[in-house]
C-alpha beads as a LAMMPS data file, in Angstrom:
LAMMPS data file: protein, C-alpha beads

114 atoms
113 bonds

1 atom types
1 bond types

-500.0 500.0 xlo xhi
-500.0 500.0 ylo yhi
-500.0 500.0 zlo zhi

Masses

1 110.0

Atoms # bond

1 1 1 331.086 180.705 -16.333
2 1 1 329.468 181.986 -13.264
3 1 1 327.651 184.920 -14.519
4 1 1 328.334 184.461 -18.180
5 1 1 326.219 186.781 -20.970
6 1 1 324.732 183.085 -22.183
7 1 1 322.834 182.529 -18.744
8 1 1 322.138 185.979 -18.370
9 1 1 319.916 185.876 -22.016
10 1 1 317.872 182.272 -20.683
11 1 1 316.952 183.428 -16.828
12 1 1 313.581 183.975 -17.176
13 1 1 313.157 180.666 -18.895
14 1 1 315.437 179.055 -16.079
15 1 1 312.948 180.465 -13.042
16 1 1 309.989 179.381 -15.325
17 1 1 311.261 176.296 -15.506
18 1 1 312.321 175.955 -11.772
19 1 1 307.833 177.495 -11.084
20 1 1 306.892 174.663 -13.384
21 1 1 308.365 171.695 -11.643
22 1 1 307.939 172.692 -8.140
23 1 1 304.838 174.447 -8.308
24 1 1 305.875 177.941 -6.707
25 1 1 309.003 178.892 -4.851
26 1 1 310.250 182.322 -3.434
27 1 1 312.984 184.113 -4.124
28 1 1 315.961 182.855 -2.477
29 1 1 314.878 179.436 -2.838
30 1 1 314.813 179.653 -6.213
31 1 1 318.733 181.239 -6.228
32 1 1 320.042 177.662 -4.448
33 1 1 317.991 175.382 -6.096
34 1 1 320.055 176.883 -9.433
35 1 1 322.863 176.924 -7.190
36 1 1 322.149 173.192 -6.563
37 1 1 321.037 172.001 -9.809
38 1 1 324.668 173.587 -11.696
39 1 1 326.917 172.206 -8.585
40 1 1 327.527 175.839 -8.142
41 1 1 328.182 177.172 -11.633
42 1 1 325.419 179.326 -11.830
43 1 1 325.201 181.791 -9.220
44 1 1 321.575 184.062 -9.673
45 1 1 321.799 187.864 -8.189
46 1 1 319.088 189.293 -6.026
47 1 1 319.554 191.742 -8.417
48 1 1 319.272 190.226 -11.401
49 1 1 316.419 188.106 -10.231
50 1 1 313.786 190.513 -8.389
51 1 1 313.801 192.241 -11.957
52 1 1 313.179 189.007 -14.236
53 1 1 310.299 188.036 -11.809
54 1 1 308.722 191.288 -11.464
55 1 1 308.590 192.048 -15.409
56 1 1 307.087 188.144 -15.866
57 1 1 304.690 189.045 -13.018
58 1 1 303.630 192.036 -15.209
59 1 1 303.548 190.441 -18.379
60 1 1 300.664 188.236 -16.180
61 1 1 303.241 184.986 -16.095
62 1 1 303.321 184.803 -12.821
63 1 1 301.019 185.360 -9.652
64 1 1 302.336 186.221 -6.346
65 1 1 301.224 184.878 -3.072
66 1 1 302.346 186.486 0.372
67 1 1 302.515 184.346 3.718
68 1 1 304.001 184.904 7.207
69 1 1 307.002 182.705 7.790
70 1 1 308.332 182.951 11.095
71 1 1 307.438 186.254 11.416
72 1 1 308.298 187.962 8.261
73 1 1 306.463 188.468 5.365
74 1 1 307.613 186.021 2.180
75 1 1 306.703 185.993 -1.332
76 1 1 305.883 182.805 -3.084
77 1 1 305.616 183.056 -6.815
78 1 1 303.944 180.294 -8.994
79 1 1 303.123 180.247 -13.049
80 1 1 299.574 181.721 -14.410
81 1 1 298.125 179.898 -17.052
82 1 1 299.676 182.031 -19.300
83 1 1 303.108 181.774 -18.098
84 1 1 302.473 177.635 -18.197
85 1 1 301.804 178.264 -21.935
86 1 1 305.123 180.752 -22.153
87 1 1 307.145 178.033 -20.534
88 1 1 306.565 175.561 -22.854
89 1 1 307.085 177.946 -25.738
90 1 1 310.539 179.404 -23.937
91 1 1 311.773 175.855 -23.328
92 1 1 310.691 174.836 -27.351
93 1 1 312.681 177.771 -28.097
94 1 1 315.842 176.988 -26.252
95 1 1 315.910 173.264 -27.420
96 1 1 315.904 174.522 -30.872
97 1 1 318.732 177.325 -30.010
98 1 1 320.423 174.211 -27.807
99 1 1 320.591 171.900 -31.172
100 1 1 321.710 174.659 -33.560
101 1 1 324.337 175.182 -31.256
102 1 1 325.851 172.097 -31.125
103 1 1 325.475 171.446 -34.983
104 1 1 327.418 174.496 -34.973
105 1 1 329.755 173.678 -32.646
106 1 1 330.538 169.831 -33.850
107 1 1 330.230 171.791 -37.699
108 1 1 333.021 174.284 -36.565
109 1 1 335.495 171.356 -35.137
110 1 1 335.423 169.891 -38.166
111 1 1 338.188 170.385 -41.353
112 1 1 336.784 173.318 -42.998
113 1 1 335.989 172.469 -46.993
114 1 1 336.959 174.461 -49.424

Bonds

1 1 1 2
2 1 2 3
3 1 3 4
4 1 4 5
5 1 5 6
6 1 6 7
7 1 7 8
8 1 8 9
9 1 9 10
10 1 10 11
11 1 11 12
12 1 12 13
13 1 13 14
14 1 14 15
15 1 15 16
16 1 16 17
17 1 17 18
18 1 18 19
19 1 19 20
20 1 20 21
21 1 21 22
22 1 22 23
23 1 23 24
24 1 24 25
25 1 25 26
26 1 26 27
27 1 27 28
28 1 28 29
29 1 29 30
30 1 30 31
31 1 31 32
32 1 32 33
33 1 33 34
34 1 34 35
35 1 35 36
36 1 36 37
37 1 37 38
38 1 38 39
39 1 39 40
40 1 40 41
41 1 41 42
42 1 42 43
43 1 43 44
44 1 44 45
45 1 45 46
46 1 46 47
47 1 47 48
48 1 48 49
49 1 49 50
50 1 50 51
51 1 51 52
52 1 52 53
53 1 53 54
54 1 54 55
55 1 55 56
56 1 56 57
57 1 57 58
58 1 58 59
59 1 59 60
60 1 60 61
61 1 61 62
62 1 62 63
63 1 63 64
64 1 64 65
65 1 65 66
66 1 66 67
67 1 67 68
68 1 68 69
69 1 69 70
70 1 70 71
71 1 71 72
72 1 72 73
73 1 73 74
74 1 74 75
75 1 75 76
76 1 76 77
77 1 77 78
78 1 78 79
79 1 79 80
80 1 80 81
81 1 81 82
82 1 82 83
83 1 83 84
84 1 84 85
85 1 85 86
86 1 86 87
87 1 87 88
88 1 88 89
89 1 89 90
90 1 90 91
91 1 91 92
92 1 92 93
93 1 93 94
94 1 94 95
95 1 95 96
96 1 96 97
97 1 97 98
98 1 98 99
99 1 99 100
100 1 100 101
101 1 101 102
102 1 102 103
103 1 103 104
104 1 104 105
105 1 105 106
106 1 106 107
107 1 107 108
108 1 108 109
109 1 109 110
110 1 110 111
111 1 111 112
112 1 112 113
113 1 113 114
């Protein structure tokens, strides 16, 4: 499930999540702490990334900081107020999707009635 169509529809919610709890985070890091978190499951492009977290930086979700690191120039990208407020209303959204889901799911396992 690697790269599946169902992770692909929640990864802007998954790096907002990732900005909430740790405050900001740059790019790579934020590809192995998913890598981390799903024991390697989940594997997040560069390509598939850089997109989501330029369009939330334009939608005003995020702000982006830029500091020397041993000589190179790194991005660190944290929540706005606004994208704190979008998190919790992304996160709302996919608990309610999550639930539906499994009442589906346990629903569709069981003998159908007729």
């Amino acid at each position: 499930m690697k790269n599946s169509q169902l992770y692909k529809g929640s990864l802007t919610t998954i790096i907002m999540k990732l900005l909430e709890e740790n405050g900001r985070m740059y790019g790579y890091e934020i590809t192995q702490k998913v890598k981390l978190i799903t024991a390697g499951e989940l594997n997040i492009t560069e390509g598939a990334l850089y997109p989501a977290l330029h369009k939330l930086e334009a939608d005003g979700h995020l702000d982006v900081e830029v500091e020397k690191v041993d000589n190179r120039l790194r991005k660190y990208y944290k929540l706005t107020e606004s994208g704190k407020t979008e998190t919790v209303n992304r996160l709302t959204e996919l608990e309610g999707f999550i639930k539906n889901m499994q009442t589906l799911v346990a629903r569709a396992a069981l003998k159908p009635e007729y």
